[in-house]
PyMOL commands that place a pseudoatom at each C-alpha (Angstrom):
pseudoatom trace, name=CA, resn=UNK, resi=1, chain=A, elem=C, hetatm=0, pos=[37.043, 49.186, 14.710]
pseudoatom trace, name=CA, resn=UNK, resi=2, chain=A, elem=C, hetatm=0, pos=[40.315, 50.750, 15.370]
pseudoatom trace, name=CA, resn=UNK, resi=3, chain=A, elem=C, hetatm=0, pos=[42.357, 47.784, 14.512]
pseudoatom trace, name=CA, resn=UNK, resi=4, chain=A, elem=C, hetatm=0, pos=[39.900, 46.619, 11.781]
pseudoatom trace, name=CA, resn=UNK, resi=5, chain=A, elem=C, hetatm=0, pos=[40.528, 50.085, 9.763]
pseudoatom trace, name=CA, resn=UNK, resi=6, chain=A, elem=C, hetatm=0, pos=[44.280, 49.867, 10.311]
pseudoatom trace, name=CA, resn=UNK, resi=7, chain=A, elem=C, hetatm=0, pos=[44.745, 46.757, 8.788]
pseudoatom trace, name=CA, resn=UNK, resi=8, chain=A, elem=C, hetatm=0, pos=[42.943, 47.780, 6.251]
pseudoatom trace, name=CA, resn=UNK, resi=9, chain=A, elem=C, hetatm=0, pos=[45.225, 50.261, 5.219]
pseudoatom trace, name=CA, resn=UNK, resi=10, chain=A, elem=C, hetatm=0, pos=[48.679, 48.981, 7.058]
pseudoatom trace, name=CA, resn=UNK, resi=11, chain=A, elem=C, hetatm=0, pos=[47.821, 45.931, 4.219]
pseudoatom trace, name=CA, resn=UNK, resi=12, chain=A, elem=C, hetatm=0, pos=[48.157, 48.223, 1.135]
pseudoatom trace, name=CA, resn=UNK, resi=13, chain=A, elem=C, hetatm=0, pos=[44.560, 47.057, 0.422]
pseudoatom trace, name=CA, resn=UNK, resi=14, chain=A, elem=C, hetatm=0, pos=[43.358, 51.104, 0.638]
pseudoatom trace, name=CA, resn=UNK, resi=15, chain=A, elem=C, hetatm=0, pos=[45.372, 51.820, -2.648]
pseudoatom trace, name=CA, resn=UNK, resi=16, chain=A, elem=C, hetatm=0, pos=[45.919, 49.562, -5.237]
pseudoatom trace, name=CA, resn=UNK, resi=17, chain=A, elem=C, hetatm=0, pos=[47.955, 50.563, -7.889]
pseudoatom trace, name=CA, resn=UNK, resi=18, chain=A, elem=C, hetatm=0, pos=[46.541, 49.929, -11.535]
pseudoatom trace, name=CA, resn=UNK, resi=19, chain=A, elem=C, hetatm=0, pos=[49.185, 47.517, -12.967]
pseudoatom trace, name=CA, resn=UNK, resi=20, chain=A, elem=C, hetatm=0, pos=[51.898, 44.929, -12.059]
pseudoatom trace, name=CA, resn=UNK, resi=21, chain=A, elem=C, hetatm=0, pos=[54.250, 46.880, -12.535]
pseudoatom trace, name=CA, resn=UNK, resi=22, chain=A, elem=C, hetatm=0, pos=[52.949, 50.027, -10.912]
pseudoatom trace, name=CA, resn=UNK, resi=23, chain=A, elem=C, hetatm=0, pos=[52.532, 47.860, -7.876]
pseudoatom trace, name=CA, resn=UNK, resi=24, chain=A, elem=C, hetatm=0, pos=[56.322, 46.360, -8.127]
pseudoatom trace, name=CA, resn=UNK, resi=25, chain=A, elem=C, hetatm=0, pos=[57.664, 49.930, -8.503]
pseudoatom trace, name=CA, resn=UNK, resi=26, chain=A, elem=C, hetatm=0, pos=[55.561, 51.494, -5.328]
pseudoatom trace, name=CA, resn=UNK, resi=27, chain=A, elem=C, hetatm=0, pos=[56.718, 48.596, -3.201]
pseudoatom trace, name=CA, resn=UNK, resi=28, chain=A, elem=C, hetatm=0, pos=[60.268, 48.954, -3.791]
pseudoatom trace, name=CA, resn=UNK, resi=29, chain=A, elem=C, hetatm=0, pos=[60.107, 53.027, -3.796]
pseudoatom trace, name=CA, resn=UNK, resi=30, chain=A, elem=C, hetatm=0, pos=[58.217, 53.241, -0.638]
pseudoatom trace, name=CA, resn=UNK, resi=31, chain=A, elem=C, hetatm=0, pos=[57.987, 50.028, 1.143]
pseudoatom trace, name=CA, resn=UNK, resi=32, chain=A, elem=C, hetatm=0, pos=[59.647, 51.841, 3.790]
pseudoatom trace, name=CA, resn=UNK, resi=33, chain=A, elem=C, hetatm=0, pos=[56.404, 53.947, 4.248]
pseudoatom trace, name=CA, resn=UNK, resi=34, chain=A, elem=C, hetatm=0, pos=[54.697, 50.659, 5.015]
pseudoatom trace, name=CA, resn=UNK, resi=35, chain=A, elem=C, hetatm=0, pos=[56.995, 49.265, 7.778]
pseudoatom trace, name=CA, resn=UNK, resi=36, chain=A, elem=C, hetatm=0, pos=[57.103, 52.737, 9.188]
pseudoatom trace, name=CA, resn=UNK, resi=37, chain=A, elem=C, hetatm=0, pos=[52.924, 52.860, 9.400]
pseudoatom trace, name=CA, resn=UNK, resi=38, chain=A, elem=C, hetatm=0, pos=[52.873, 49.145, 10.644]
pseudoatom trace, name=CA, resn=UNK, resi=39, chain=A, elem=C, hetatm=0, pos=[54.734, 49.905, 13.105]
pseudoatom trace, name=CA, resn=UNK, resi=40, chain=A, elem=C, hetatm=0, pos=[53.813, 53.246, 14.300]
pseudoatom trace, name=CA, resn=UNK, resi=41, chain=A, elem=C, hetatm=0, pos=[50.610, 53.313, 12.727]
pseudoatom trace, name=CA, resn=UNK, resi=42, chain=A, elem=C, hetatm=0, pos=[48.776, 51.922, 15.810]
pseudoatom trace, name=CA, resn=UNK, resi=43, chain=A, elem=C, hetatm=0, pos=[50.006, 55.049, 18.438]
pseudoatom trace, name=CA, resn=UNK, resi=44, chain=A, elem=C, hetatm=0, pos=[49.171, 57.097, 15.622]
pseudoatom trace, name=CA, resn=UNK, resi=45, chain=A, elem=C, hetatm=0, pos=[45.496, 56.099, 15.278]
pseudoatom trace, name=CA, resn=UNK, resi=46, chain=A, elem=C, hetatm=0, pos=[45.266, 56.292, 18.965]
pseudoatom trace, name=CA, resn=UNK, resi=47, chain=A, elem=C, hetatm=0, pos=[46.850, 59.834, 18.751]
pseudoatom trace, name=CA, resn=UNK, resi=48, chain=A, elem=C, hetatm=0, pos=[44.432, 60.838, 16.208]
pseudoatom trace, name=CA, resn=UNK, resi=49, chain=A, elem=C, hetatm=0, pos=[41.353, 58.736, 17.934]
pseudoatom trace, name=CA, resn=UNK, resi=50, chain=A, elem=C, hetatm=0, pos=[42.036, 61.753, 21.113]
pseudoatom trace, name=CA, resn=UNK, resi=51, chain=A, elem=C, hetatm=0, pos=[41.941, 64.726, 19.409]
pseudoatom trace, name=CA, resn=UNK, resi=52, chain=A, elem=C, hetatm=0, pos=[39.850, 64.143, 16.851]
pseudoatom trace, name=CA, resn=UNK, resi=53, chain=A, elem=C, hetatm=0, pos=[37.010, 61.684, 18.188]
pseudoatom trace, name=CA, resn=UNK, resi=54, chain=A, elem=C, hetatm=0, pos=[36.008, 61.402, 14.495]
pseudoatom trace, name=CA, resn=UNK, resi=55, chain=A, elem=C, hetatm=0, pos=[36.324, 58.156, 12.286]
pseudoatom trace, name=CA, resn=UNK, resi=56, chain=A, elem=C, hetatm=0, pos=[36.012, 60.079, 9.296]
pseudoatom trace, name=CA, resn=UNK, resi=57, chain=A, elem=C, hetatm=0, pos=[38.029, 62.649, 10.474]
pseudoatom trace, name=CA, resn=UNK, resi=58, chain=A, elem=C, hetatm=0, pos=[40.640, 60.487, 12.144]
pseudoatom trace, name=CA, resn=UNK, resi=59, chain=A, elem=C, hetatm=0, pos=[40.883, 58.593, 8.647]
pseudoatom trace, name=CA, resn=UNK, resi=60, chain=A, elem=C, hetatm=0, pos=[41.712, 61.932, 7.064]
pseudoatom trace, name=CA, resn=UNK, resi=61, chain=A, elem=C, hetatm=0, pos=[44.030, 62.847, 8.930]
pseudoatom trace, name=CA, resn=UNK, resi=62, chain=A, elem=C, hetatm=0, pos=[45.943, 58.984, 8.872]
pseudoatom trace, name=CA, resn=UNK, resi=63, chain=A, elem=C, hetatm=0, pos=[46.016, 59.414, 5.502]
pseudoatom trace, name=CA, resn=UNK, resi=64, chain=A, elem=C, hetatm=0, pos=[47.521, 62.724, 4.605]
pseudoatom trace, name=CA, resn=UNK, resi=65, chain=A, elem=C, hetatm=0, pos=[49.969, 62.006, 7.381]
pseudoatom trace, name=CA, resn=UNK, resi=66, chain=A, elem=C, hetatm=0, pos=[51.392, 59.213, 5.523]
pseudoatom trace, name=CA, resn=UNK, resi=67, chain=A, elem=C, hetatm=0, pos=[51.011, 60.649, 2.086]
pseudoatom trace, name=CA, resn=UNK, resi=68, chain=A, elem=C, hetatm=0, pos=[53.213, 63.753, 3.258]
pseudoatom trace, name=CA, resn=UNK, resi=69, chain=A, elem=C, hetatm=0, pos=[55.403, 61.136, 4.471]
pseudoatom trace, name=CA, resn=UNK, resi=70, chain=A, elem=C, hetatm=0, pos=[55.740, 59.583, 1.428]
pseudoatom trace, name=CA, resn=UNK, resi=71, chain=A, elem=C, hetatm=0, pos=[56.109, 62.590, -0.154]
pseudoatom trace, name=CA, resn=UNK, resi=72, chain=A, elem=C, hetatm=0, pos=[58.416, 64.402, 2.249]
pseudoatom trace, name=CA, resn=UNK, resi=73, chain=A, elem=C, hetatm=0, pos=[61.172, 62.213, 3.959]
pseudoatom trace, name=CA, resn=UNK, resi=74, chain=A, elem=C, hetatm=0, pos=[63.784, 60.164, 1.857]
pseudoatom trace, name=CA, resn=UNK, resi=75, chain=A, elem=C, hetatm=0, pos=[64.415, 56.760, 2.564]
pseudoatom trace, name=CA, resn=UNK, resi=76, chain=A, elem=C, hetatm=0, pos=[67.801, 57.047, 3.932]
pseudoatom trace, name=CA, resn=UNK, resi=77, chain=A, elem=C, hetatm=0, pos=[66.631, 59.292, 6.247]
pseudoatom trace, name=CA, resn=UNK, resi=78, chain=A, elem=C, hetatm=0, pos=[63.667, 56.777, 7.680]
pseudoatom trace, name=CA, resn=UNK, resi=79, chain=A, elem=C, hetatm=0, pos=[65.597, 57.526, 11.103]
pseudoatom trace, name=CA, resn=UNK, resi=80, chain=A, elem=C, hetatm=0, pos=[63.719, 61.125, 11.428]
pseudoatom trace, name=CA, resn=UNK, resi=81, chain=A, elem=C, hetatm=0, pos=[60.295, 59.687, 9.710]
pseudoatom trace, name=CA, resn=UNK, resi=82, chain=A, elem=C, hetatm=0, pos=[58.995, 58.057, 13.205]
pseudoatom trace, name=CA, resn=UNK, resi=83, chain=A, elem=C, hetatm=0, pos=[59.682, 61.986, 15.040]
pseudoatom trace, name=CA, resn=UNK, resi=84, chain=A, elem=C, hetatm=0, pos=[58.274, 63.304, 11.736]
pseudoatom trace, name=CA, resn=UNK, resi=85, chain=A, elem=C, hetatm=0, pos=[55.184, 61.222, 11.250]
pseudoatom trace, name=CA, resn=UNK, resi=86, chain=A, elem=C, hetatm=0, pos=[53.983, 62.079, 14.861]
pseudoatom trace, name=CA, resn=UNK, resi=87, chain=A, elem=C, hetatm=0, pos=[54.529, 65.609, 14.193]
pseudoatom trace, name=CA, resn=UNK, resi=88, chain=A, elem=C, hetatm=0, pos=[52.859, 65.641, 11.480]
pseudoatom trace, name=CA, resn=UNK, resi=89, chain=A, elem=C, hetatm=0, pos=[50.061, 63.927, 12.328]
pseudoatom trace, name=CA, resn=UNK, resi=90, chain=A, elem=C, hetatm=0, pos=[48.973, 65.807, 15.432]
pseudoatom trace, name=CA, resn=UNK, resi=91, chain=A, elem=C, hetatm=0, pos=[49.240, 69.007, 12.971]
pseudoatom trace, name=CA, resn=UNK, resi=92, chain=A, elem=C, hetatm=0, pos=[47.119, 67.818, 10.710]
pseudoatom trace, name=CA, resn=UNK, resi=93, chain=A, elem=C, hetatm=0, pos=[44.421, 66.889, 13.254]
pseudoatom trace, name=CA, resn=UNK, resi=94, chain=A, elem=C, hetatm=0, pos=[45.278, 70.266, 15.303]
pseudoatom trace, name=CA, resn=UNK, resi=95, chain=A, elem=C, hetatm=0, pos=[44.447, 72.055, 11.575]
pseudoatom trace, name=CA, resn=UNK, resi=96, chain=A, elem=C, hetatm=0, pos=[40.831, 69.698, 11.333]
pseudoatom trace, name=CA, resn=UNK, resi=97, chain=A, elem=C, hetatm=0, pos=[40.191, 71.067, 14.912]
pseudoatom trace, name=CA, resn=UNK, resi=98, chain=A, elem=C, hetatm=0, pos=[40.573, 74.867, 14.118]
pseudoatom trace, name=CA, resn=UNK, resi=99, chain=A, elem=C, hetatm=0, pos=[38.645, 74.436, 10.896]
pseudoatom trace, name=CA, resn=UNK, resi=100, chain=A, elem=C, hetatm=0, pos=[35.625, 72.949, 13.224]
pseudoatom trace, name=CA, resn=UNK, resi=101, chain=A, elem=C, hetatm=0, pos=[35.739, 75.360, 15.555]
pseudoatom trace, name=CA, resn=UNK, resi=102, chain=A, elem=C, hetatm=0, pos=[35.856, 77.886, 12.429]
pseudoatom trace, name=CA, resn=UNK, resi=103, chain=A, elem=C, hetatm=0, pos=[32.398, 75.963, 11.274]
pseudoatom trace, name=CA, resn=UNK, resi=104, chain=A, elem=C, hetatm=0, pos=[30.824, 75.959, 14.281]
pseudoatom trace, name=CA, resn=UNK, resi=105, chain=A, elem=C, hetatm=0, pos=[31.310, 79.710, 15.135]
pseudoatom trace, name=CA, resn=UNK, resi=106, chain=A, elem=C, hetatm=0, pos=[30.757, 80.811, 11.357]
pseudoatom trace, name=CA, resn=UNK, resi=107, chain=A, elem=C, hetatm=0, pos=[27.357, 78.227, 10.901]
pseudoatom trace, name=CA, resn=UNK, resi=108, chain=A, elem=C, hetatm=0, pos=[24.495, 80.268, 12.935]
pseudoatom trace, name=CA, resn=UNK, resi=109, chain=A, elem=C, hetatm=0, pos=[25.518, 83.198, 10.217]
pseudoatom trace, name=CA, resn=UNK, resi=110, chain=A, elem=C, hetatm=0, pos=[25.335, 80.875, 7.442]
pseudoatom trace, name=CA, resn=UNK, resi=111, chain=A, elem=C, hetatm=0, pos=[22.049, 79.599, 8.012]
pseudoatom trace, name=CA, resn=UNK, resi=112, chain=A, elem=C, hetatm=0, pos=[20.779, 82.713, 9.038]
pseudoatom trace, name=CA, resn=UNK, resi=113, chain=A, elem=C, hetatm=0, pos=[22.112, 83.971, 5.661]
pseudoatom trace, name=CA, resn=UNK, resi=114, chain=A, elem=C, hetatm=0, pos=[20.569, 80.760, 3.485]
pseudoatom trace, name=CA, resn=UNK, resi=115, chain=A, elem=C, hetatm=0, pos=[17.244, 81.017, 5.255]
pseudoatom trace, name=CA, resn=UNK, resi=116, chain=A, elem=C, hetatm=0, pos=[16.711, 85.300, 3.869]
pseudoatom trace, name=CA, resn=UNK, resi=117, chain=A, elem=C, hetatm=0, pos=[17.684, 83.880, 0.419]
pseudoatom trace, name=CA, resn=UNK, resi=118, chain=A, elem=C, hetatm=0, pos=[15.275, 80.891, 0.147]
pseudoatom trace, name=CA, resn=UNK, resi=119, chain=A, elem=C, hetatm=0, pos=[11.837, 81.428, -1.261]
pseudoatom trace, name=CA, resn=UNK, resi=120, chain=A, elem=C, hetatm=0, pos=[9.275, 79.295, 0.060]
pseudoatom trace, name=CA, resn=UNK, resi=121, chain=A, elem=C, hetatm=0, pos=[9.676, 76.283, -2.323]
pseudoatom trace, name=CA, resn=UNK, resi=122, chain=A, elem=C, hetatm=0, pos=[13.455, 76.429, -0.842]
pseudoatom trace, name=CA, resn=UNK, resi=123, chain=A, elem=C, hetatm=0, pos=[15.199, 76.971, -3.746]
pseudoatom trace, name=CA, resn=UNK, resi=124, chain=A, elem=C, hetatm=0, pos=[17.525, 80.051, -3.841]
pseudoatom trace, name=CA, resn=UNK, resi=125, chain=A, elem=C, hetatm=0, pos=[16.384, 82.841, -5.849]
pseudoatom trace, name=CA, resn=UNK, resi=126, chain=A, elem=C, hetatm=0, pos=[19.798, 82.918, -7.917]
pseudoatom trace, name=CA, resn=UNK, resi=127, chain=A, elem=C, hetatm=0, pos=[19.468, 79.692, -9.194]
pseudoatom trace, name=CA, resn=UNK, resi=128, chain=A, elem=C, hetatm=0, pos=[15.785, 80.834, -10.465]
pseudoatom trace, name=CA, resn=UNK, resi=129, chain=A, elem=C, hetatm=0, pos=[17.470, 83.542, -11.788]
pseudoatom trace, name=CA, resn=UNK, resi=130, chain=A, elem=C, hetatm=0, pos=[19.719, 81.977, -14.124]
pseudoatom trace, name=CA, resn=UNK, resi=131, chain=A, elem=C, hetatm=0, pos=[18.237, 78.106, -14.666]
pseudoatom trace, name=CA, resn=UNK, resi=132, chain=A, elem=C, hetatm=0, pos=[19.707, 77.420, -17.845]
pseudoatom trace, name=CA, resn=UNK, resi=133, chain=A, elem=C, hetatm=0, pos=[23.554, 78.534, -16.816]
pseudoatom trace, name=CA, resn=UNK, resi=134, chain=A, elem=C, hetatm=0, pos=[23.215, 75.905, -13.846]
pseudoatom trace, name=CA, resn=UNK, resi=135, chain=A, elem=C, hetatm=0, pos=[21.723, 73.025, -16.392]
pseudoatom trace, name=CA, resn=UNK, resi=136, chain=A, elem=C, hetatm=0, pos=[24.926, 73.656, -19.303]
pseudoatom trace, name=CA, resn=UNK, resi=137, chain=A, elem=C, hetatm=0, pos=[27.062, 73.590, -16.072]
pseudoatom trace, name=CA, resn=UNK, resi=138, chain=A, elem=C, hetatm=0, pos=[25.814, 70.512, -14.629]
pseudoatom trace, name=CA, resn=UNK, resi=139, chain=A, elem=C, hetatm=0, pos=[26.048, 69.054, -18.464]
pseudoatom trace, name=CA, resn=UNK, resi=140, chain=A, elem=C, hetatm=0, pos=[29.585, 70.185, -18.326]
pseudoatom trace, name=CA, resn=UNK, resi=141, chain=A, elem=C, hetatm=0, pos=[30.424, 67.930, -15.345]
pseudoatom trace, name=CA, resn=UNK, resi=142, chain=A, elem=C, hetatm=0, pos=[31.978, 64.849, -15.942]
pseudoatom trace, name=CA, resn=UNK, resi=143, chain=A, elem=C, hetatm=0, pos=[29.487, 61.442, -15.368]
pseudoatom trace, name=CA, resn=UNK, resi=144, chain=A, elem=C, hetatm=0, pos=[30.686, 60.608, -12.260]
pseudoatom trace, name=CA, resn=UNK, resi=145, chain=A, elem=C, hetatm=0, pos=[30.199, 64.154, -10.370]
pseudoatom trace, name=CA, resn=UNK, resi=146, chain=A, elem=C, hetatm=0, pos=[27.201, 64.815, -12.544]
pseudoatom trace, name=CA, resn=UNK, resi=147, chain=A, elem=C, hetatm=0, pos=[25.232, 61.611, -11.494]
pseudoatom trace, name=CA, resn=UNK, resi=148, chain=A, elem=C, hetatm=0, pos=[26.013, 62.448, -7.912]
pseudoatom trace, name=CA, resn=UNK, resi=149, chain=A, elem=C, hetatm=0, pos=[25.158, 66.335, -8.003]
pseudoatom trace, name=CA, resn=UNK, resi=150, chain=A, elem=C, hetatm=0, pos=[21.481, 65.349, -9.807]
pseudoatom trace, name=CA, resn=UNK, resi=151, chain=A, elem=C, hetatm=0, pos=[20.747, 62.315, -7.193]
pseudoatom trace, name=CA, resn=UNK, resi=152, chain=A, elem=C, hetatm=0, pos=[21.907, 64.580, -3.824]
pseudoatom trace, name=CA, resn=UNK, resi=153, chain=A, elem=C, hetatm=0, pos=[21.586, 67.815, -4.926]
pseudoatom trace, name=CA, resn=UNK, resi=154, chain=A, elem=C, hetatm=0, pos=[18.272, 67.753, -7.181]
pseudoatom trace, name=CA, resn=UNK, resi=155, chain=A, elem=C, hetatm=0, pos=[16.803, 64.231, -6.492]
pseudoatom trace, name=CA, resn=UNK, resi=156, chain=A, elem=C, hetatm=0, pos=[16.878, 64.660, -2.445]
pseudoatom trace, name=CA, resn=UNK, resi=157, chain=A, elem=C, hetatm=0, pos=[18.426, 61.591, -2.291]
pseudoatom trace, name=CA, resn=UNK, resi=158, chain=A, elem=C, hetatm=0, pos=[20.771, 60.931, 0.925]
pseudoatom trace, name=CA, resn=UNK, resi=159, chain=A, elem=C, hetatm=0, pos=[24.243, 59.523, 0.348]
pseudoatom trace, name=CA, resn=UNK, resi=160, chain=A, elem=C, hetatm=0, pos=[23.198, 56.118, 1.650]
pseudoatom trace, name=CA, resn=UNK, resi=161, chain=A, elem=C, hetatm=0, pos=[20.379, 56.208, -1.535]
pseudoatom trace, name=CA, resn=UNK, resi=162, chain=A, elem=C, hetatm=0, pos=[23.272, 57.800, -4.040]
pseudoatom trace, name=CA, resn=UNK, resi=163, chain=A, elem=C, hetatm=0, pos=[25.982, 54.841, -3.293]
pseudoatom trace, name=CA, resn=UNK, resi=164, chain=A, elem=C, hetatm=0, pos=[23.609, 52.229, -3.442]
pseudoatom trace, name=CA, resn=UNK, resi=165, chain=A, elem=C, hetatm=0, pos=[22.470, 53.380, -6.884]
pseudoatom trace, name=CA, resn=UNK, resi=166, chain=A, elem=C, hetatm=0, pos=[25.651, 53.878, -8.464]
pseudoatom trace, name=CA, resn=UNK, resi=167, chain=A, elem=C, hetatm=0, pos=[27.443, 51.326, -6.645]
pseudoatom trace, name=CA, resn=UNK, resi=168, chain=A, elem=C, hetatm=0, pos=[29.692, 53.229, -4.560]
pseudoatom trace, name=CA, resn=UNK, resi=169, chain=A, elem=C, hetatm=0, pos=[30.631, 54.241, -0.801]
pseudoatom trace, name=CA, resn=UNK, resi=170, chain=A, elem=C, hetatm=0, pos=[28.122, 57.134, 0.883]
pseudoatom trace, name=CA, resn=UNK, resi=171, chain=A, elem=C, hetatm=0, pos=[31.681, 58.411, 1.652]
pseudoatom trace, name=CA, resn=UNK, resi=172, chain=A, elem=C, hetatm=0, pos=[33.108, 58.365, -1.909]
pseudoatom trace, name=CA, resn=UNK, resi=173, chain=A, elem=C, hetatm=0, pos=[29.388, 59.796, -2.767]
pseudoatom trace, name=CA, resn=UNK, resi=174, chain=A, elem=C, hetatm=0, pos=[30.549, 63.048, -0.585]
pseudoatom trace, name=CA, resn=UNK, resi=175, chain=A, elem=C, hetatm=0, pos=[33.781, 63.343, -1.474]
pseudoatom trace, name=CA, resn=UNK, resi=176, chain=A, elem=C, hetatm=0, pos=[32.117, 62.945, -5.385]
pseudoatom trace, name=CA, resn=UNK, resi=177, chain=A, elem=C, hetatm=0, pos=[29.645, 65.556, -4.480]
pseudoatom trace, name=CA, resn=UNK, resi=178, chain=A, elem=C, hetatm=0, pos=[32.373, 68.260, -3.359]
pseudoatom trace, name=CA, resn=UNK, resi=179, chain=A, elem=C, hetatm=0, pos=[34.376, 68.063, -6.457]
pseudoatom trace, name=CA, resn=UNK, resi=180, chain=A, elem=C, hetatm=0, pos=[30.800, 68.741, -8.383]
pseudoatom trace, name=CA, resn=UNK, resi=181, chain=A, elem=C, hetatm=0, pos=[30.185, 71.533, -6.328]
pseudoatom trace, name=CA, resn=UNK, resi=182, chain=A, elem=C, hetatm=0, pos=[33.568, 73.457, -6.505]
pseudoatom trace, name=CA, resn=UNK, resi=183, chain=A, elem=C, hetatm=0, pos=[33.874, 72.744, -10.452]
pseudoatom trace, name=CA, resn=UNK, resi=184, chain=A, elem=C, hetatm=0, pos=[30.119, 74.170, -10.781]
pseudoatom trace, name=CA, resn=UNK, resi=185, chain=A, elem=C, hetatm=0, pos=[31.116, 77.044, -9.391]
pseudoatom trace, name=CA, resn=UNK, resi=186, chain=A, elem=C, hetatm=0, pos=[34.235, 77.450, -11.616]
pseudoatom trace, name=CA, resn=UNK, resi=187, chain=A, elem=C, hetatm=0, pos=[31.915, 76.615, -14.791]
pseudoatom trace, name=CA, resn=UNK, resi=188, chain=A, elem=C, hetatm=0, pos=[29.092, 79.402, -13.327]
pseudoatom trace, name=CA, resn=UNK, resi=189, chain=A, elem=C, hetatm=0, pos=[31.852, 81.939, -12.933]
pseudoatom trace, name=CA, resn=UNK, resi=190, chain=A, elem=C, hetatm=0, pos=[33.473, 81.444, -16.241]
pseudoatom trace, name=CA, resn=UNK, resi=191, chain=A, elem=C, hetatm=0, pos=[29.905, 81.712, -17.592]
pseudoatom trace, name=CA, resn=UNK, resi=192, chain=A, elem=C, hetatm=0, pos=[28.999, 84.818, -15.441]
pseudoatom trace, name=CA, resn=UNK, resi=193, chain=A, elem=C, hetatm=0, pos=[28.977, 87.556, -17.341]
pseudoatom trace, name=CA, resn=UNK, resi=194, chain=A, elem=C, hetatm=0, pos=[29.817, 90.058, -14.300]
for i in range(1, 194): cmd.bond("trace and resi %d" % i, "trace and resi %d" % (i + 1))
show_as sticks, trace
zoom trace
């Protein structure tokens, strides 16, 4: 699966750009990226694969790697991006293994917590309180969080059920779901009068 996933990505097949053009300009500007993760992208999946035990996780963590990458080291200095792209790959999966361990110490309080504020339908009492704020902010969202928030959130669909009916990955359906969330919160809090 390993191998499978990088060539996925090592191909340029994970992001297309939009045009011709687009595509001719990111080749030349960072084709250097894409030698560097063909060839080192391998030891750094393996890295990753170790500390992380995660696909999903381990995917995340390829990723920003080579986007700070991109972002970060010049071209003619593509002598320092192997040293570099280690480094910064093991800190990004070092940061994914704190946050876990953050979770998993934090979670028995949180569930604790969500289980005094349900009522016995399993709805929380503040969004009986205020219905109609919650429907203007979920009309607020744009189509593609919106139709993701209503099938999860308020059909009780799984993300399996939500990417088959809108034609997209489970994983783009979370991902999706999480920007809906956070800019529902921004829209209640603008809206909240306190």
């Amino acid at each position: 699966m390993m191998t499978a996933t990088f060539s996925y990505i090592a191909d340029g097949r994970a992001s297309v750009p939009a045009s011709a053009e687009q595509e001719s300009t990111a080749s030349v500007a960072h084709g250097w990226v894409l030698k560097l993760m063909q060839k080192e992208g391998q030891g750094i999946l393996r890295m990753l694969w170790r500390l992380l035990g995660q696909e999903a996780d381990v995917m995340d963590a390829f990723q920003d790697c080579f986007c700070k990458v991109a972002a970060t080291v010049q071209e003619g200095n593509v002598r320092s991006a192997k040293a570099y792209v280690y480094r910064t790959a093991a800190n990004i999966a070092i940061e994914m293994l704190r946050k876990r361990k953050c979770r998993q110490a934090h979670w028995p309080a949180v569930a604790a917590a969500k289980a005094a504020q349900s009522t016995p339908t399993g709805e929380s009492s503040a969004l009986n309180d205020h219905p109609e704020n919650l429907r203007g902010a979920i009309q607020e969202l744009p189509s593609h969080l919106r139709n993701v928030i209503v099938l999860r959130d308020l059909g009780s669909k799984s993300y399996k059920e939500v990417g088959q009916i809108l034609g997209i990955d489970p994983a783009t359906a979370r991902v999706y779901r999480r920007h809906a969330v956070v800019k529902l919160s921004e829209l209640l809090e603008k809206g909240d009068p306190s």
